[in-house]
N, C-alpha and C positions, 0 to 999 in steps of 0.2 A: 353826564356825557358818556356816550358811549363806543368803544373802538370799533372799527366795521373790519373786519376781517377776510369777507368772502369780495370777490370780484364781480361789483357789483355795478349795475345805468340806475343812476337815480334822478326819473322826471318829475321838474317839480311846477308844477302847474295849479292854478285853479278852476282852469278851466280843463271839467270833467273828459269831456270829447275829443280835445286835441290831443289829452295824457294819451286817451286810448289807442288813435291814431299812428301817435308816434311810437305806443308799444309796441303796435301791431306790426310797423316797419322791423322794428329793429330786431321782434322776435326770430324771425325766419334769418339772419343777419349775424348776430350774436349769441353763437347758445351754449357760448360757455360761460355770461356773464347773466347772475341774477337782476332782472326789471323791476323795477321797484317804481313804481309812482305817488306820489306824496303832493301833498296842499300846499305844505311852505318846510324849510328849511331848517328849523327848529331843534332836533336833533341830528344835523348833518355836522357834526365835529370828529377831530381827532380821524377822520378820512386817510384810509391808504393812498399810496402813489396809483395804486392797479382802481382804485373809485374813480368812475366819471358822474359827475353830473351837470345835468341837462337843466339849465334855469331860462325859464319863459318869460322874458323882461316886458310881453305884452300886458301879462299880470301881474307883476310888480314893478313895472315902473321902475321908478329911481332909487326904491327899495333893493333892487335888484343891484344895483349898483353902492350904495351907499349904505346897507345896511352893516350887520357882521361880515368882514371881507373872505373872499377863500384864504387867504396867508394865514390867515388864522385857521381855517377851519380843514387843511390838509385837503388831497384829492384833485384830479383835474377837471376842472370848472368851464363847459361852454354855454355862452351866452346866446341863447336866439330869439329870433321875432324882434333882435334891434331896431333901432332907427338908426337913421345917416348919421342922427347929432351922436347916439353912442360911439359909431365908425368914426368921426371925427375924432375922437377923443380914447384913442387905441392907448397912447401912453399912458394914461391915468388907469383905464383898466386894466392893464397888462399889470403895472403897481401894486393892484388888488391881489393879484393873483391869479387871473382869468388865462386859461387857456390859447382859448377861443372867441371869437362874434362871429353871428351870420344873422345876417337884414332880416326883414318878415317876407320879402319878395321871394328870397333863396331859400328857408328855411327847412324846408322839408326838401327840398330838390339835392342840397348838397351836405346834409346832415351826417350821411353816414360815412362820403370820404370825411367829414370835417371828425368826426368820432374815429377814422381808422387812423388819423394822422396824428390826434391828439393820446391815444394809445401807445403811439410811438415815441410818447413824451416829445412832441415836436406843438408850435405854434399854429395855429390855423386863423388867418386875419385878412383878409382882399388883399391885393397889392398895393391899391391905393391908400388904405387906413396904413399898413407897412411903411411906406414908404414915409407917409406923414407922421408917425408916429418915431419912425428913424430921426427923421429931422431935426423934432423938437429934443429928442436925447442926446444927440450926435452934435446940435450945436447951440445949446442950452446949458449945459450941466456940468461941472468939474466933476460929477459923480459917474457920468457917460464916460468920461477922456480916460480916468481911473480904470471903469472896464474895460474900455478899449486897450489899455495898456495888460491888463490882467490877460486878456484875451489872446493877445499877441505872444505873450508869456506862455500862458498855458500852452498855445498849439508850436510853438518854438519859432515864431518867425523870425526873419532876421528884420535888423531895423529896415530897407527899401521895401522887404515886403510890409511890414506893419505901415508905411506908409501909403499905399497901394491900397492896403488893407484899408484903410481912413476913406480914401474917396472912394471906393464898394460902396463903401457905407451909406456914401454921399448921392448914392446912385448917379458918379460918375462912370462916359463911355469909358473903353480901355484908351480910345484916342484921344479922349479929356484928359486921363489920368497919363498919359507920355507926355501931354502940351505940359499941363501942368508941373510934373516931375521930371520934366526936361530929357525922356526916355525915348528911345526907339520902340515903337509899337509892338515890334519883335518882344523886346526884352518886357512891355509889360505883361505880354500873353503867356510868359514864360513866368512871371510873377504870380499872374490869374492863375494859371495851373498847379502852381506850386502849394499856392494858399489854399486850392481845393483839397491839394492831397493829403495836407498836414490838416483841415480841419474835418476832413472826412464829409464834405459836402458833394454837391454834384453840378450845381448851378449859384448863379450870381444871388439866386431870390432865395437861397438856402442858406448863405453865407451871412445874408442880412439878420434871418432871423437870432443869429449868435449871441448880438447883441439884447433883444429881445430880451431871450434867454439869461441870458448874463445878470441883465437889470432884473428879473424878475425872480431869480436866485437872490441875489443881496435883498432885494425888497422881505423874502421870504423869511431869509436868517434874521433881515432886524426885527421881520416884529417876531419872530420865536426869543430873538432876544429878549424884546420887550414885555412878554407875557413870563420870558424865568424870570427878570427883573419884579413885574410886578407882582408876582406870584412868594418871592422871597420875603 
């Protein structure tokens, strides 16, 4: 295994022609970052934060998902040429360590903001896989409430907003979220903005990815855990 040090797009395709295509975009796009195209995945470990790579799930399939995961293998990781059943299934990859997905419809059209956003250490998922992905976390899991709690901690809220903070989540309106917490629409827009400031977001669909984020941190530290455990 070897460490990748420079800043580097690694496409990993086998199909010869779409690699070239998508070089070809990206050269003119990023030229401070070395292109690298590759057959399979093999020696992609120990990956910096500043690695992206580009994995083509039309060529590997479920390999693509199920093989060695990225939490293991460092680096930020987007998925494309998906299917809707990967898009259904946002929480399980996000797990992995996946960055990103984008369909085989989109995949070339929205590539390169989905690589400026993922650069920016931020998630890039449709809204709809987002949202459903949220869902199954947010009301599924003791290990979801956990980070919600951590979350709320980290950016200082106080407890009405950490509640507030909960149906965001839930992609409740603001006026769901006053029926619900018995608030004047006033005060939960005063809530909503307050939550923005403290977590340095800009919108509602910014806020969600936190969570995202969050889960996909712990996912990361347990298996590094689990690799000095078995490594020991």
């Amino acid at each position: 295994m070897s460490v990748q040090n420079e800043q580097c797009i690694y496409i990993v395709s086998t199909n010869d022609t779409w690699k070239a295509v998508v070089a070809a975009i990206l050269a003119s796009r990023f030229d401070t970052q070395k292109i690298i195209q590759q057959q399979n995945t093999e020696n992609l470990f120990q990956l910096t934060s500043d690695t992206i790579v580009i994995l083509d799930n039309a060529t590997f399939a479920t390999n693509a998902v199920n093989g060695i995961p990225p939490i293991q293998r460092g680096g930020q990781w987007l998925l494309v040429n998906a299917t809707h059943i990967d898009e259904a299934n946002v929480a399980e990859i996000i797990s992995k360590g996946f960055s990103g997905l984008i369909t085989t419809e989109l995949t070339l059209e929205m590539l390169i903001r989905a690589l400026r956003t993922i650069e920016n250490k931020q998630l890039w998922f449709s809204r709809d896989a987002m949202s459903l992905a949220l869902k199954v976390l947010v009301n599924s899991s003791e290990t979801s409430q956990h980070s919600l709690n951590q979350l709320g901690d980290k950016y200082l809220l106080s407890c009405r907003e950490k509640q507030v903070f909960f149906h965001l989540l839930n992609g409740s309106s603001n006026k769901e979220i006053a029926n619900q917490l018995h608030l004047s629409l006033c005060t939960v827009k005063c809530h909503v903005s307050s939550i923005l400031l403290k977590t340095g977001k800009r919108s509602r669909s910014q806020i969600n990815s936190l969570l995202m984020e969050s889960e996909n941190s712990s996912a990361q530290s347990a298996a590094a855990a689990n690799i000095c455990f078995q490594r020991a």
